[in-house]
N, C-alpha and C positions, 0 to 999 in steps of 0.2 A: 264096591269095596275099594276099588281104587282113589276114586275120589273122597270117601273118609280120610284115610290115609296121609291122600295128600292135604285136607283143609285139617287135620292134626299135626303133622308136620309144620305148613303153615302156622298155626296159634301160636305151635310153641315157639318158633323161632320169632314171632312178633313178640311173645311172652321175655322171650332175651333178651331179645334187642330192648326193649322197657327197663329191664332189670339192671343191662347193662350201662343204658343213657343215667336212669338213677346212682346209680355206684359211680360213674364219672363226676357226675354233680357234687355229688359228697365228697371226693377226690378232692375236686377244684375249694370247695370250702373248708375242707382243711387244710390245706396247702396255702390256703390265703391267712387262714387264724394261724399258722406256724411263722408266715412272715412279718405279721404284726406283732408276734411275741418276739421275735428278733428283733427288728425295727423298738420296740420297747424295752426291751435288754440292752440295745445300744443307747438309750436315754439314760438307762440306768450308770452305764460309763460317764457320761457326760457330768452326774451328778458329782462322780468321786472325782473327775479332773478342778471342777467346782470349790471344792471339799477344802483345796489350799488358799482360794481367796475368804474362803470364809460366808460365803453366802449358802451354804450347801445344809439339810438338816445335819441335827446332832448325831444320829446313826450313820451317816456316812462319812463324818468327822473319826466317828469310834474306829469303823472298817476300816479304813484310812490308816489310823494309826497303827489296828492291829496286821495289817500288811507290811508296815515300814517294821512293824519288830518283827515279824516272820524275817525277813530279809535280812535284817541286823543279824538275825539267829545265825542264818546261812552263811551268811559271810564270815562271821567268826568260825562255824566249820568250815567252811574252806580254806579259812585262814588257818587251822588246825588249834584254834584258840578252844579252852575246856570253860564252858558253861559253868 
């Protein structure tokens, strides 16, 4: 009786320990695909600094521009100036 007990005990804790190295594994690769979408997101900045020499797509020309009139906007409210 004893020794059931203990080779159940046993399984299951190898059973974990499996379950657990997996779910680490998967930890590590997404934690790796989250730094490459960072790492690619920061490319995507590089395109709008881009954007004013003119070498950049048309969409990020657009963006570009529709951030400088955000800002325009801003600034006139802060300036207390009425739209």
């Amino acid at each position: 009786m004893s020794i059931e007990i203990t080779s159940t005990t046993l399984f299951a804790l190898i059973g974990l320990s499996i379950v657990t190295a997996a779910l680490l594994y998967g930890w590590q690769g997404w934690l790796t695909l989250k730094m490459r979408q960072l790492d690619a997101a920061q490319g995507g900045f590089a395109a709008l600094r881009v954007a004013d020499e003119g070498d950049a797509p048309a969409a990020a020309r657009i963006e570009l521009a529709d951030l400088r009139e955000r800002v325009r906007r801003l600034e006139a409210i802060a300036n207390g100036v009425d739209l």
